[in-house]
N, C-alpha and C positions, 0 to 999 in steps of 0.2 A: 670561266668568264670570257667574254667576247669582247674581243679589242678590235676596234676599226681605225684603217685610218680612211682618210676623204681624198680623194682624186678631184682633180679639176682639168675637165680635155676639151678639144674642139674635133668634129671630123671634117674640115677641110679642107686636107692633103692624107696622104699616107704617113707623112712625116712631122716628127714633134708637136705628136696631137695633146700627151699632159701636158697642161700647164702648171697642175703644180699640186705636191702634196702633202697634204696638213693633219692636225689632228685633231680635230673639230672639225663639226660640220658647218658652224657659225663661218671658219675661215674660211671654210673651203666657199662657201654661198658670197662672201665680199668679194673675194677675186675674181668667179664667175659673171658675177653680177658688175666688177670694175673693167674686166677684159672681152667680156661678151659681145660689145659692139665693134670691137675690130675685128670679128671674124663675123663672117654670113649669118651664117645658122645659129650664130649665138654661140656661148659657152656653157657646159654643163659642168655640175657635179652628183657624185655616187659616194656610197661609203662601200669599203670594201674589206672584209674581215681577214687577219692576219691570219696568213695559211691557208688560205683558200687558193685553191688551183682552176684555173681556166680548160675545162675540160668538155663542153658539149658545143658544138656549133657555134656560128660566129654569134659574138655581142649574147650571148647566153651568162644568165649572174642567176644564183639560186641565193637570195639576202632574207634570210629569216633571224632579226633583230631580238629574236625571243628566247636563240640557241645558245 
């Protein structure tokens, strides 16, 4: 079974870009969508599978929701 949880970040500095991590994608899409306008670029979120390691190139995610 594939368990996610949901990230919510901004890249407007290098520094304390999550804002925050839920377990829902419902949550994670409120706080984006609540914090978005203080930061430039907006807020994003992603869901990201537990155990998954950060291993190819920058900002590279391999998210196949079917695994």
């Amino acid at each position: 079974m594939v368990q996610l949880i949901w990230i919510v970040c901004h890249d407007e500095s290098p520094h304390n870009t999550v804002l925050g991590v839920f377990a829902t994608q419902e949550e994670a899409a409120a706080v984006a969508e609540e914090v978005g306008p203080r930061f430039e670029n907006g807020a994003i979120y992603f869901g990201w599978q537990i155990g998954q390691r950060y291993y190819e190139g920058t900002r590279f995610l391999i998210y196949r929701p079917t695994d």
